[in-house]
Structure formats: structure tokens, C-alpha cells
N, C-alpha and C positions, 0 to 999 in steps of 0.2 A: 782936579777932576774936570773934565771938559764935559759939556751935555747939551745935545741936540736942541736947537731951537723949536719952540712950542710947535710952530705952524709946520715945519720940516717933517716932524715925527706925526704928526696927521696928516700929514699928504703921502709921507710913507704908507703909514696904516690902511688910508683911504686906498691907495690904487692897487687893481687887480693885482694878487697875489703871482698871476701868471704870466703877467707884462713884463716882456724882458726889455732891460735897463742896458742899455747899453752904457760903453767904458766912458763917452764923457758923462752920464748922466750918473754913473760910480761914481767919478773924480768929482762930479758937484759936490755929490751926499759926504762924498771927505770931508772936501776942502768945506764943507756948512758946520761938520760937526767939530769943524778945528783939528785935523789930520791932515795931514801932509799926503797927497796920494802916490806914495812911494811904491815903486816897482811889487814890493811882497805885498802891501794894503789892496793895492789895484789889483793884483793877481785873485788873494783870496776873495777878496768883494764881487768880483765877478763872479766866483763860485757862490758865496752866500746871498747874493742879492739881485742874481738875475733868472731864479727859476722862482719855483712858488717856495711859500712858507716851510722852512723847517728846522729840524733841531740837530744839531751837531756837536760832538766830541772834538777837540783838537786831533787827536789819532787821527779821524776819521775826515776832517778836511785835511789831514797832511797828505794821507794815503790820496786824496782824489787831487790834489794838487801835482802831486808825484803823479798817478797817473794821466794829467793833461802835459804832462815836460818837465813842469815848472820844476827849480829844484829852489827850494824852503827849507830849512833846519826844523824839525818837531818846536825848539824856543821860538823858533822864530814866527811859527802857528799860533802858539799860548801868547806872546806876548801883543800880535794883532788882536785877537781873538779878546782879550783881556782890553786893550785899549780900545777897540768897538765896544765891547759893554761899558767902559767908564764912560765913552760919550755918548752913550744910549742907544747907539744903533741895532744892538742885540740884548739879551735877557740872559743873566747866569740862573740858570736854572741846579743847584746843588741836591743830589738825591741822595749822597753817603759823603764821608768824606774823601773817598778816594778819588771820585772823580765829578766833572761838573760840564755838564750840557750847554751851548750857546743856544738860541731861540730867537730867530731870527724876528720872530713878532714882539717886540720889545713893551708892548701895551700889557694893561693890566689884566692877567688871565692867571688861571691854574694849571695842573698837571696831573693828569695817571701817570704812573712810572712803572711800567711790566718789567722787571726786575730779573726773568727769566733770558729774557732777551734786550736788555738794560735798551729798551726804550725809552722815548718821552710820547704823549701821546696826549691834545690839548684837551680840558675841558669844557665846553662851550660855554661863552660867557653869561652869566646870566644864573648858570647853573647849581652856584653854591652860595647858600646867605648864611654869612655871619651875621647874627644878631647879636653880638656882645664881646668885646673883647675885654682882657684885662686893662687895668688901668696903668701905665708905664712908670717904673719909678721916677722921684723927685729928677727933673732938667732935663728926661727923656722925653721923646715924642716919637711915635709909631708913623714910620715913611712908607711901607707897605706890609702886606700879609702876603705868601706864599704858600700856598696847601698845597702841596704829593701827597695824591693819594695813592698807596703801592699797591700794584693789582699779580696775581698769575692766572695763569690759562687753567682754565677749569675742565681736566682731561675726564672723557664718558667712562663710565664705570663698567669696569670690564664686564660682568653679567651684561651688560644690555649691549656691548660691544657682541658677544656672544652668543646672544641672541636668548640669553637665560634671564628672568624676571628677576630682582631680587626678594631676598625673603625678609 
């Protein structure tokens, strides 16, 4: 497993979310994280990491990859997407088992997950205290916590859509 150097992934986090990165400053954040900046890594990285923060499906950077030209295999999506989170550049973010989110903000935060419209959606930091965890069994040791919190859209109630009071 390869993983971004300390000072790399804070300077990540540190600069504006909306600062676009251009293809050699992509090809640095590769070649730091120990990635080869090969034709598919460079393609997707531009997509993942030159707009602001967000959270992605492979589906869903295959289809925007597919719609800038590029042509990528859907494996070929997963297994980028999968080696950027082992070297830390993204967050797996897992909300079923069927499927799993990338997170482009690879620091320690949470999740809403609207489940209706299989978003991810951050929770501000700051926002959730655990004050106790369990204690890990005998040779384990706890590397992070992860909370989804799963939310749906809370639709008006038809009476007051209707203009009727309820009773």
C-alpha cells in the first residue's frame, strides 16, 4: 500500500478547493504519491482534482470521462480510483455493500448519505463527538471511525400541501 506523504496531503487539504491544478501539478500529486502518471491516472486526476471537493461513484467518473473523449474501461475507472484511495489521495467512503463512493477530501470527516438520491453529502467537522469508543479486541488497534449518517427528504404533508390544517 503506498500513502501520501504527511506535508503533501496538507497542502492538498490546505489549498482552495477551487484552485485548478493544472496537468503538471496532477503529474507531481502522482508521481509524490508513488503512481506512475499514466495516460488513464492523468486523465481521471484532472477530472478528480481540478475542480472543487467531491464525491464520486466510479460509474459516474467513467460516464464524465466518456463524455470529455477519453475512452477508459469502467476496470479501468475502479482500479485508478482504488489505487488513489490506497495512496491516500481519495477517501472510500462505503454506504451498502453494493457500492462505494470516492471523496475526494481524503481528511478526517463524516457523511450524510440521502439514500433516495444515493448521495454523499460532508458533515462539518467539528460536528460529531464521540466520547467513547469500544475497546478493540486483544493485537487490534482502531486506525479510524467512519459515521453515515443515512438521511431522506422529508416530503410536506399532503393537508398543508392542500392547503387543509391537519387534524
Amino acid at each position: 500500500m503506498l500513502f501520501v506523504p504527511h506535508d503533501l496531503r496538507l497542502r492538498m487539504q490546505a489549498e482552495n478547493p477551487r484552485v485548478v491544478r493544472s496537468a503538471d501539478e496532477i503529474e507531481s500529486i502522482l508521481n509524490t504519491a508513488g503512481l506512475r502518471p499514466t495516460r488513464q491516472r492523468m486523465t481521471l486526476g484532472v477530472l478528480l482534482f481540478r475542480g472543487e471537493h467531491r464525491h464520486v461513484t466510479a460509474d459516474g467518473l467513467h460516464q464524465e470521462a466518456l463524455d470529455t473523449g477519453a475512452s477508459l474501461s469502467l476496470a479501468t475507472v475502479y482500479n485508478a480510483l482504488n489505487q488513489f484511495a490506497d495512496a491516500g489521495l481519495l477517501r472510500r467512503v462505503s454506504v451498502d455493500g453494493m457500492r462505494t463512493h470516492f471523496d475526494t477530501d481524503a481528511g478526517d470527516h463524516h457523511h450524510f448519505y440521502v439514500e433516495t438520491e444515493d448521495r454523499i453529502i460532508d458533515i462539518p467537522r467539528g460536528s460529531i463527538c464521540l466520547d467513547r469508543l469500544p475497546v478493540p479486541p486483544e493485537g487490534y488497534a482502531i486506525t479510524k471511525v467512519d459515521v453515515v449518517i443515512r438521511l431522506k427528504r422529508i416530503q410536506p404533508h399532503q393537508d398543508k400541501e392542500a392547503g387543509h390544517s391537519p387534524r
